[in-house]
C-alpha positions in Angstrom: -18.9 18.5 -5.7 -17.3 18.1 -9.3 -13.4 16.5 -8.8 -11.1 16.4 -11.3 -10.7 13.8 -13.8 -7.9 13.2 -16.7 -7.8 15.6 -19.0 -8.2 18.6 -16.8 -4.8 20.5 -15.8 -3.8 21.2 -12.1 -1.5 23.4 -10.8 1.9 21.9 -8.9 3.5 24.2 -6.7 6.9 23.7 -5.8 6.9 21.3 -8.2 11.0 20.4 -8.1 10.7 19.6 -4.7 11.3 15.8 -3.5 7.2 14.4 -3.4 6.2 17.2 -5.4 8.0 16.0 -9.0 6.4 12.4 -8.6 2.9 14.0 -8.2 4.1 15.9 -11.3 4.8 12.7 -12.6 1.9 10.5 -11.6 -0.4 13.0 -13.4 0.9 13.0 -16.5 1.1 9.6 -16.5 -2.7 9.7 -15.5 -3.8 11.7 -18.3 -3.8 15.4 -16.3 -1.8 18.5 -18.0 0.4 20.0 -15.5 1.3 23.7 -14.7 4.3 23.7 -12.3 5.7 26.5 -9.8 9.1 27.0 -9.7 11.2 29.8 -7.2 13.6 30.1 -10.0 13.8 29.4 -14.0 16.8 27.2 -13.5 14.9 25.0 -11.0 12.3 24.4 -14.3 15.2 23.5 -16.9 15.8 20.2 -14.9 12.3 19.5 -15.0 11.7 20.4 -18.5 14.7 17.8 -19.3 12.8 15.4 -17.2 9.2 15.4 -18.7 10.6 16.0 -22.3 8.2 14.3 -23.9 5.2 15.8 -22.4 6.9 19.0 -23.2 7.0 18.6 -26.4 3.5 17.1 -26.4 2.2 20.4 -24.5 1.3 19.0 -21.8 3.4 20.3 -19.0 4.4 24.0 -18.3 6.7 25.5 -15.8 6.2 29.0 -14.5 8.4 30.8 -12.0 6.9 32.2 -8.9 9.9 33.8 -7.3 7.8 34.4 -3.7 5.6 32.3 -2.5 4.8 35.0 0.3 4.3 38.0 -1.3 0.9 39.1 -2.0 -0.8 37.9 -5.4 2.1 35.7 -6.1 -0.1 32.9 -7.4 -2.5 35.3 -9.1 -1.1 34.2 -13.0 -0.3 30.8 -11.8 -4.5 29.7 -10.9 -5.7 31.3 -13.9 -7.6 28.4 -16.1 -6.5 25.2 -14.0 -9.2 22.8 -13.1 -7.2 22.0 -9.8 -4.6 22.5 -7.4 -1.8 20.6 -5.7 -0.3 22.8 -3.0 3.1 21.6 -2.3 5.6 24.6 -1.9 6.8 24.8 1.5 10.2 24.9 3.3 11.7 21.6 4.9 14.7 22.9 6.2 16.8 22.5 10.1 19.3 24.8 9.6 17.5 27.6 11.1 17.1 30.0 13.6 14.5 32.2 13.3 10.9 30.2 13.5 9.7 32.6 11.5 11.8 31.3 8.4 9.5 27.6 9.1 6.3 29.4 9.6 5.6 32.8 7.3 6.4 30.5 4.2 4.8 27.7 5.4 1.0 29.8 6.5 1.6 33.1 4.0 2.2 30.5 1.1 -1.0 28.2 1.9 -2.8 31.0 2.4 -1.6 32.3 -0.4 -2.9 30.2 -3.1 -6.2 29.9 -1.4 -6.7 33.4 -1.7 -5.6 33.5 -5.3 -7.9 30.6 -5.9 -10.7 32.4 -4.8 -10.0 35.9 -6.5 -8.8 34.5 -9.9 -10.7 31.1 -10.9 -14.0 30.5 -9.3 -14.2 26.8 -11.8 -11.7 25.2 -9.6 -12.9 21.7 -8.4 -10.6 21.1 -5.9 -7.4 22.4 -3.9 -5.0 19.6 -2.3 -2.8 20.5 0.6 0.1 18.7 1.5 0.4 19.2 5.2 2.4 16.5 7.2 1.5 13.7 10.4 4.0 16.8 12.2 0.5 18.9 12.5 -1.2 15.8 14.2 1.2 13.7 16.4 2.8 14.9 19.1 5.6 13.4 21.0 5.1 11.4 24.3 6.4 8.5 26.6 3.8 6.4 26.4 2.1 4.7 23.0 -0.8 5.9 21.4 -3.3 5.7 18.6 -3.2 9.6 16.2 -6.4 10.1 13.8 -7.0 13.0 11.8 -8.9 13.9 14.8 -5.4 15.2 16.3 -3.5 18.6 16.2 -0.1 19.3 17.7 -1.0 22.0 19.7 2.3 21.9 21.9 5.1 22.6 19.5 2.7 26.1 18.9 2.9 26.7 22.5 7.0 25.6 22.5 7.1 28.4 19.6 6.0 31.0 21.7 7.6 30.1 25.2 11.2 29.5 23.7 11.3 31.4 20.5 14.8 30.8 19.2 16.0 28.6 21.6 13.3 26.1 20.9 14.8 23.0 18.7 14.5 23.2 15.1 12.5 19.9 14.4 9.8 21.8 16.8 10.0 24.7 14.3 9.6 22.8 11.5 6.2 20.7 13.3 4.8 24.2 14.7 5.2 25.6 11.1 3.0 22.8 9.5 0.4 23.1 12.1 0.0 26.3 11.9 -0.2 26.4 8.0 -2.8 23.8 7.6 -4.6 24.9 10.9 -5.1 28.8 8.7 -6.1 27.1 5.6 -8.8 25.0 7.0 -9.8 28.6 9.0 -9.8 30.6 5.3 -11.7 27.8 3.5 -14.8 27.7 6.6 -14.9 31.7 7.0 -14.1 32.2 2.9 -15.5 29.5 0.9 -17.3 26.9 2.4 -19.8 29.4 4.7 -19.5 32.1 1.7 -20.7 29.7 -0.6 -19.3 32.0 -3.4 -17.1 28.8 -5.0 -17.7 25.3 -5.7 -14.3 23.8 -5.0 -13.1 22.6 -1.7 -10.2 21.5 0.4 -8.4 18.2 1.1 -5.3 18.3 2.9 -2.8 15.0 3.2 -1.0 14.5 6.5 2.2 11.7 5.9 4.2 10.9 7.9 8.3 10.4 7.2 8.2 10.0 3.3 11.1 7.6 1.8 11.8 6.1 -1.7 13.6 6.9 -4.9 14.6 10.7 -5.3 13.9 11.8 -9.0 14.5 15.5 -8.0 17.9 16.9 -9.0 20.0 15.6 -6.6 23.8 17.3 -7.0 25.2 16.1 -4.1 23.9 14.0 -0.4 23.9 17.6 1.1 21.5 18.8 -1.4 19.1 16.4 -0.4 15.7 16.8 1.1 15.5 16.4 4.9 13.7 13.0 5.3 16.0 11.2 2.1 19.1 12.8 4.2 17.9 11.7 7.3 17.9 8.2 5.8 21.0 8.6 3.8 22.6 9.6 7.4 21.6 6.3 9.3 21.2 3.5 6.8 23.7 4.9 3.8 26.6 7.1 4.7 29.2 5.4 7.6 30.5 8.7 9.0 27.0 10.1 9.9 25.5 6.3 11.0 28.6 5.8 13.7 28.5 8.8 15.0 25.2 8.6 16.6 24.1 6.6 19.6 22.5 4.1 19.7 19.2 4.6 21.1 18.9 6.7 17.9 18.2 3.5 16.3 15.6 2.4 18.5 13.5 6.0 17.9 10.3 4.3 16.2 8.4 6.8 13.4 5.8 5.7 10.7 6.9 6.2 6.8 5.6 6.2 3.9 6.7 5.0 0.3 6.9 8.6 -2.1 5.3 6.9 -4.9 2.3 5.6 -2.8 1.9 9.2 -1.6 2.4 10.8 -5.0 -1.1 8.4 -6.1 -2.8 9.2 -2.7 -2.3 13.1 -4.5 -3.9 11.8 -7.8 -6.9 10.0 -5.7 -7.2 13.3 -3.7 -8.3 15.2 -6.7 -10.7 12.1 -7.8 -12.8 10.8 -4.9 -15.4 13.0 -4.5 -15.5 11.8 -0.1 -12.3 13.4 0.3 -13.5 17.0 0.1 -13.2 18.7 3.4 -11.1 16.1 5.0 -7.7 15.5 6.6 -6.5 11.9 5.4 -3.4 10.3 7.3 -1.2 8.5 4.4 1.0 6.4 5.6 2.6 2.6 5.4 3.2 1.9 9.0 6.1 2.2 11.7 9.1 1.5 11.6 12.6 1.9 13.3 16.0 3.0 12.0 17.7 -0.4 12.9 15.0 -2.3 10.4 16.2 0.0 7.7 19.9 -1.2 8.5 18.9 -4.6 8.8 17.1 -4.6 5.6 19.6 -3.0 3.5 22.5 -5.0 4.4 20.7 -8.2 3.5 20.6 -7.3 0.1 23.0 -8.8 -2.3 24.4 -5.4 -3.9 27.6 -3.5 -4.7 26.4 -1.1 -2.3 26.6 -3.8 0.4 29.5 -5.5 -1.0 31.9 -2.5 -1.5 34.5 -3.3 1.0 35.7 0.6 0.5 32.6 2.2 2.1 30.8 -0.5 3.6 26.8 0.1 4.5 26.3 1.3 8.0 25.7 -2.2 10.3 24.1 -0.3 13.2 23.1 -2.4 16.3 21.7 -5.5 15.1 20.9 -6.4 18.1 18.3 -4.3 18.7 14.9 -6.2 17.9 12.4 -4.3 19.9 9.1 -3.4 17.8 8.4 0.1 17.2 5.8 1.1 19.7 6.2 4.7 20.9 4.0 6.1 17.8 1.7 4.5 15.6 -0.6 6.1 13.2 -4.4 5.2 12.3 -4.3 4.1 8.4 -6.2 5.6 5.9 -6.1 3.3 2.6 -7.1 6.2 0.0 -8.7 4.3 -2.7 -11.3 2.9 -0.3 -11.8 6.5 0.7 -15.3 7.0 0.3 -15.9 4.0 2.8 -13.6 5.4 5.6 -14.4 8.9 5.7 -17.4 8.8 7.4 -15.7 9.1 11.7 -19.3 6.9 12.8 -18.8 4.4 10.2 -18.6 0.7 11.7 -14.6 -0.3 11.4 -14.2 -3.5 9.2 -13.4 -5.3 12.4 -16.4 -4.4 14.2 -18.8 -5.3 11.0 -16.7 -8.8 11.0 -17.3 -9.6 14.8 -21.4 -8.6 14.0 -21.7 -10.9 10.8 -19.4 -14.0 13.0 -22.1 -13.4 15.5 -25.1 -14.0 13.5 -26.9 -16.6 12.6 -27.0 -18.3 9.3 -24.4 -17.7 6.6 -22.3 -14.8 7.9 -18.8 -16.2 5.3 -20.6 -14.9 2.4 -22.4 -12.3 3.7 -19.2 -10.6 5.5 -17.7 -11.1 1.4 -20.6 -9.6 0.3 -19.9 -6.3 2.5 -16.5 -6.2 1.5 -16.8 -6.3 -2.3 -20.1 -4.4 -2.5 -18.9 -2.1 -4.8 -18.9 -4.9 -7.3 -22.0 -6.9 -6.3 -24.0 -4.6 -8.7 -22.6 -2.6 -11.5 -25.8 -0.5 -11.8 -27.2 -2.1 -15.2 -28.5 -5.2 -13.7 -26.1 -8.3 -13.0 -23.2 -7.2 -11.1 -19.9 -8.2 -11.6 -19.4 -10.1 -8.4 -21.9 -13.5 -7.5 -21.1 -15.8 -4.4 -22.8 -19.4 -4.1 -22.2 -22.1 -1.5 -20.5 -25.4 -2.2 -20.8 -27.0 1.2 -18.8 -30.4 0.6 -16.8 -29.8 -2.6 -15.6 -33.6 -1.9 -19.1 -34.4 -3.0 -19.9 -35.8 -7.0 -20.9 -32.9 -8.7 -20.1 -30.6 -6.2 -19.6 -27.7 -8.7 -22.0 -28.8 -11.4 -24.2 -25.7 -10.7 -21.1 -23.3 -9.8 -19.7 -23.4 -13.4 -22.7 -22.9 -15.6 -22.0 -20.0 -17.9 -18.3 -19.5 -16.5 -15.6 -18.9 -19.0 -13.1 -20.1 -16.6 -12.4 -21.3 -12.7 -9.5 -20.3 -10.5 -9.5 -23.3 -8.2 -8.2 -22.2 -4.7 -10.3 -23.9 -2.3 -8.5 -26.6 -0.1 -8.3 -27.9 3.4 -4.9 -26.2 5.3 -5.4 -27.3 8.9 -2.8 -26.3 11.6 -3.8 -29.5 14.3 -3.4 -28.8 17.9 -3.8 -25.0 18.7 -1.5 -25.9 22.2 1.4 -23.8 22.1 4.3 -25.6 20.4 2.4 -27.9 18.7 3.6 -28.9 15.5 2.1 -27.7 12.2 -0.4 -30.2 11.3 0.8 -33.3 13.3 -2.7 -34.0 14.8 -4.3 -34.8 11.3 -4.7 -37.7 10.3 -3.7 -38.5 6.2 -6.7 -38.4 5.1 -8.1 -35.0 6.3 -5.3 -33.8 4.4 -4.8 -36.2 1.1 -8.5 -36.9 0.4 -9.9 -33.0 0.2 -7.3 -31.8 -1.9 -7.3 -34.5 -4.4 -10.8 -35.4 -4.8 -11.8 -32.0 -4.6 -9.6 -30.8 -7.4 -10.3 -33.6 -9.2 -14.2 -32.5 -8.7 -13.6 -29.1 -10.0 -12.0 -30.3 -13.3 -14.7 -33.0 -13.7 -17.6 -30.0 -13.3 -15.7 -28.0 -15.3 -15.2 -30.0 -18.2 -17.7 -32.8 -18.3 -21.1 -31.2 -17.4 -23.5 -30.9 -20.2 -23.6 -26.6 -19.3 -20.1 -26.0 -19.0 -18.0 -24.4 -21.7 -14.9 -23.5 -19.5 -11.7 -22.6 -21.9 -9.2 -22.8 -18.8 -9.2 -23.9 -15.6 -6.3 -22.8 -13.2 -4.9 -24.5 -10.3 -3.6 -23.4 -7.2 -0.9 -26.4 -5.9 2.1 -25.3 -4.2 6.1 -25.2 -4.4 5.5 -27.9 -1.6 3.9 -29.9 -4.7 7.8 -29.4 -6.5 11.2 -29.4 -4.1 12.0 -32.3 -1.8 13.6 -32.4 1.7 16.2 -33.1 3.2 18.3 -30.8 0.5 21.5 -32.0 -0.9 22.7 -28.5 -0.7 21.6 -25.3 0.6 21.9 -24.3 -3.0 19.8 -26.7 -4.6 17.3 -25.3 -7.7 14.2 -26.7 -7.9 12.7 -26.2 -11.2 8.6 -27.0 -12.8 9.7 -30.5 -13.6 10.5 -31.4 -10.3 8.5 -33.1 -8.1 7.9 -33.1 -4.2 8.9 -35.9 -1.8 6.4 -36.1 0.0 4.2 -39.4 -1.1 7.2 -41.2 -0.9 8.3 -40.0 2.7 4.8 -40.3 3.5 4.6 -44.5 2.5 8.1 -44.5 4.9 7.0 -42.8 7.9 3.3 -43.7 8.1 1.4 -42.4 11.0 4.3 -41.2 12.4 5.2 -38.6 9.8 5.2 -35.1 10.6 2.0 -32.6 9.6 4.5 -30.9 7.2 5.3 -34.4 5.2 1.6 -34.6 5.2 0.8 -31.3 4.0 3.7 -32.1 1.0 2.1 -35.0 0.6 -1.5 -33.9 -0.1 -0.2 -31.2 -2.5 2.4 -33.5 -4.4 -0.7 -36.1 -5.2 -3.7 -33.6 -5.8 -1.3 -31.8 -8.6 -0.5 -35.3 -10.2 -4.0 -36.2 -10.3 -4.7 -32.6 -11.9 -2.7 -33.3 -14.4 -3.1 -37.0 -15.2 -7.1 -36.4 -15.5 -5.8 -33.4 -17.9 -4.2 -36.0 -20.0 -6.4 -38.7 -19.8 -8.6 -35.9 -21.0 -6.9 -34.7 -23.9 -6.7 -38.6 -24.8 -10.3 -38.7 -24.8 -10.7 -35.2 -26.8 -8.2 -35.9 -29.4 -7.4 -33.0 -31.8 -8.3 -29.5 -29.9 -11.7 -28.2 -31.9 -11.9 -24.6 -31.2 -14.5 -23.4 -29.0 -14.5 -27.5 -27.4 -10.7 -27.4 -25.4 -9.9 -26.5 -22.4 -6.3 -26.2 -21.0 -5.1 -26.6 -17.2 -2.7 -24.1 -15.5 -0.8 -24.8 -12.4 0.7 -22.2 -10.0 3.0 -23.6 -7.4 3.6 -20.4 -4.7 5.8 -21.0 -1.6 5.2 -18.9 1.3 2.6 -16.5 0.5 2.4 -13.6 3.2 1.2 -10.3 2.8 -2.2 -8.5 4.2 -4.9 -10.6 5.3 -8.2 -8.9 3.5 -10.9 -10.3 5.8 -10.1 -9.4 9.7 -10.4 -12.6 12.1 -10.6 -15.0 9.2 -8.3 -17.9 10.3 -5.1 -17.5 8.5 -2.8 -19.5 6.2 0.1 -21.4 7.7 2.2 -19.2 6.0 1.1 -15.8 7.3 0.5 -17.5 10.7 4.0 -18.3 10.6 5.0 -15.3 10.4 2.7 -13.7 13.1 4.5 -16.1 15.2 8.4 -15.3 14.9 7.9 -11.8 13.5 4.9 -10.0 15.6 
C-alpha cells in the first residue's frame, strides 16, 4: 500500500479545532501542503493569520465546508489530495438531544469516506481521529484496554435512556458509533470491493492536554478536555467547587503535540493501514496536575490575586481504575502484528538461553540498524569482557572516529530491604573499575597503532563536582568544582557510607581522565591536524526517565525512584 510522504497534500478537516491546527501544523513543518475544512470563512481568517508564511508560499489553503452532514459536502474538498486527516467532529456537553453527538459524528465520517471513494480513487490513505471513548468503558475494578476493545454499553445506555442519559455517555456513544460505521464502509466499500488502493487508520487517545494554538477568545470558548483542565488545575472558582473524590478520578492523557506527530506517522508507516492504534502517555489523576503546577516557580503560581487551585494534596493514591495498553507509533510496524512476542517476553527468552543473551537481546532491539541494506550496517556490538584488563579495547576502537565511554561498575550492595546504597562494597569494587577502566579506554583510544579517534567523551557524574554536607541549601556548584568524596573517603575509611564511595570513585576516575589528557597533550605538543584528539566530560546528576531494555538491572538513580515514587 503506497503512504504518503512530504511533498504530497492532505486534506485537514476541521482544521481550527484544538488537535486538528497542530496536525495542520506538524505537516507543514514536515514538508506536506495542506487543504483545511473550515464550517465558516471567519474560522479560516485566524488560520490564514496563523500559517502566514505558508500562505504566502502556497502551501496551505482553507476551504469552507459549511455541513459536514449533508450529502456530498466533501465532494470539492477530496478532489487532488494525496491524503486525508479526518478530524471534524463535535466535542460538546451542553446537550440534549444524543442525536446532536452522534449524526455529526457517523454522517461526517461517513461522509468523507464516501467522498473519497466517488471523487479521488489516488488517495493513499484516510486517518480517522476517533477517541480511547470508543474502546474503554467504565468499571469498578482495574483493567488492561487494547485496540481489541469497543464500548458497546454507552450504545446500549443511548438507547435505553435516550435524553436522560448523561451527556459524557453521549459524547462516548457518538465516537463509537462513528468509528464503528467507518470501519463497516471501508470492509463492505473498499477493502472487499477492491475498487481503491487507499485504506483506513483510525487513532484512539485518550484525554488530550497541552498548549492551545486554536483561537482561544475566552476560557469558555475552550475545547472540552483544555476546559476540563482549566476547571481543576487553573481557575479557583470551578477547582473549589468540586469534591474531592473528583480529584482522585484516574484517566490516561496524552500530550497534543505527541498526538499531532502520531497523525504525521499515521500517513507514513505503511503497518498502520487497517488498524486502530491507542496513542497515549499514561494515567494520571487530577491531584498530580495540582501538585505539579503549584510547584512551579511562576507568576501564575505566585499571583496572590487568583492563586492556582491547591486541591487535596493529600491525596497520593496511584491512578489505578483505568489504564491503557501503549502503542509507541514510530515503532509501529513492530507492534502491529496482535501474535507478535511483547518485548518483555522476547527479554525473559534471550535471559533464559544459553550463551551471550546481553548482546543478542541488543541485537533484537536495534535490528533495524544492524544492516542498512548495502552491506555494513550501521550498528556493530563486540564483547569486552574485563575492560580493567591492558588493552581491553585495543580491537574495539579500530577504525572508530570517536568513543562515548559509558561503561562503569554502579553496584547497589545488599538487595535486603533498607539496605543502604552501596554500603556492602568494598573501595575497591567501586574505585578500581572506574578509574582503570577509563583510564583503559583513553589509552586504546589514543595510543594503539590502529586508532585515529578525534574525540573521546566521557561519562563522570555531578557526584564527580558538588561536595556534601552543603553550606547552604542554595549552594552553586559550577564545572570547576570538585567532589568531596576522596577526601571524606581517606577520613571515614571502611566505615564510609556506599554513597561517599560511589563520590569517591567518580571524583578520582574524572581526575585521572583528565590528568592522562594533559600528560597527553605534553607528550603531543602542538595539535597536527588529523593527529589530536580532545576529551569531553559530561557530569549528569540523577538521570531518570524510560528504561529501554525490560528487566535489565537499573541505575541507582531510576531505582530510586521506583522506590519512593511507584
Amino acid at each position: 500500500m503506497t503512504t504518503a510522504h512530504p511533498g504530497d497534500t492532505v486534506l485537514v478537516t476541521g482544521a481550527n479545532g484544538y488537535i486538528a491546527i497542530w496536525v495542520v501544523r506538524k505537516l507543514l513543518e514536515n514538508g506536506y501542503n495542506v487543504r483545511g475544512t473550515v464550517r465558516k470563512a471567519e474560522k479560516g481568517e485566524y488560520l490564514k493569520k496563523y500559517f502566514e508564511s505558508y500562505v504566502r508560499q502556497g502551501r496551505l489553503e482553507v476551504i469552507v465546508v459549511e455541513d459536514i452532514t449533508k450529502e456530498g459536502a466533501f465532494d470539492e474538498a477530496v478532489k487532488g489530495v494525496h491524503a486525508i486527516e479526518h478530524m471534524a467532529s463535535p466535542v460538546h456537553v451542553d446537550v440534549d438531544d444524543p442525536e446532536e453527538f452522534i449524526r455529526p459524528a457517523v454522517d461526517g465520517t461517513l461522509g468523507i469516506l464516501k467522498s473519497a471513494l466517488k471523487n479521488n480513487l489516488a488517495i493513499k490513505r484516510i486517518v480517522i481521529t476517533s477517541s480511547c471513548a470508543a474502546v474503554s468503558t467504565v468499571a469498578p475494578e482495574a483493567r488492561t484496554f487494547s485496540e481489541a476493545d469497543w464500548n458497546e454499553i454507552t450504545i446500549n445506555e443511548i438507547r435505553e435512556q435516550g435524553q436522560q442519559a448523561s451527556r459524557t455517555t453521549k459524547y462516548r456513544a457518538s465516537k463509537t458509533l462513528a468509528e464503528k460505521g467507518a470501519w463497516k464502509f471501508y470492509e463492505e466499500n473498499v477493502k472487499k470491493e477492491g475498487r481503491v488502493t487507499w485504506d483506513v487508520v483510525a487513532l484512539n487517545p485518550p484525554m488530550v492536554f497541552g498548549p492551545g494554538i486554536q483561537e482561544i477568545s475566552s476560557p469558555s470558548a475552550l475545547n472540552a478536555s483544555l476546559k476540563s483542565w482549566y476547571d481543576f488545575v487553573y481557575s479557583p472558582s470551578a477547582s473549589s467547587a468540586k469534591p474531592k473524590d473528583a480529584f482522585e478520578v484516574s484517566n490516561s492523557w496524552v500530550d497534543v503535540r505527541d498526538l499531532a506527530d502520531a497523525h504525521v506517522l499515521a500517513l507514513e508507516k505503511e503497518e498502520a493501514g487497517g488498524q486502530r492504534i491507542i496513542v497515549t502517555q499514561g494515567a494520571y489523576i487530577w491531584q498530580e496536575w495540582l501538585d505539579i503546577a503549584n510547584a512551579l516557580h511562576s507568576s501564575l503560581v505566585e499571583k496572590p490575586s487568583n492563586p492556582l487551585p491547591k486541591g487535596f494534596p493529600e491525596i497520593t493514591a496511584q491512578p489505578q481504575s483505568l489504564t491503557y495498553k501503549i502503542r509507541v507509533m514510530p515503532a509501529i510496524s513492530q507492534l502491529t502484528n496482535p501474535t507478535a512476542e511483547s518485548p518483555c517476553d522476547r527479554w525473559n527468552r534471550l535471559h533464559r538461553d544459553e550463551g551471550s543473551w546481553k548482546t543478542r537481546v541488543l541485537k533484537e532491539c536495534f535490528a533495524v540498524y544492524m544492516s542498512n541494506g548495502g552491506g555494513e550496517g550501521q550498528l556493530e556490538f563486540i564483547v569486552v569482557e574485563d575492560f580493567l584488563k591492558e588493552n581491553a579495547f585495543d580491537e574495539a576502537v579500530k577504525g572508530v572516529d570517536g568513543v562515548v565511554h559509558l561503561a562503569s561498575l554502579v553496584q547497589g550492595g545488599s538487595a535486603a530491604p533498607g539496605a543502604e546504597y552501596g554500603a556492602s562494597i568494598d573501595v575497591d569494587e567501586l574505585i578500581k573499575p572506574a578509574r582503570d577502566g577509563t583510564l583503559n579506554v583513553l589509552k586504546s583510544s589514543t595510543s594503539s597503532p590502529s586508532s585515529n579517534v578525534k574525540r573521546v567523551v566521557y561519562t563522570s557524574s555531578t557526584n564527580a563536582i558538588f561536595q556534601e554536607p552543603l553550606t547552604s541549601p542554595h549552594t552553586v556548584f559550577t564545572e570547576a568544582d570538585w567532589g568531596c568524596g576522596p577526601e571524606i573517603l581517606k577520613e571515614q575509611g571502611s566505615k564510609a557510607s556506599g554513597f561517599v564511595k560511589y563520590m569517591a570513585s567518580k571524583t578520582l576516575a574524572e581526575r585521572a581522565a583528565w590528568e592522562y589528557y594533559r600528560q597527553s597533550q605534553l607528550k603531543e605538543g602542538n595539535k597536527e591536524e588529523g593527529g589530536a584528539w580532545d576529551l569531553v566530560v559530561l557530569n549528569p546528576p540523577f538521570v531518570l526517565g524510560p528504561n529501554l531494555i525490560p528487566s535489565l538491572p537499573v541505575a541507582a538513580g531510576v531505582q530510586w525512584w521506583f522506590n519512593v515514587v511507584i
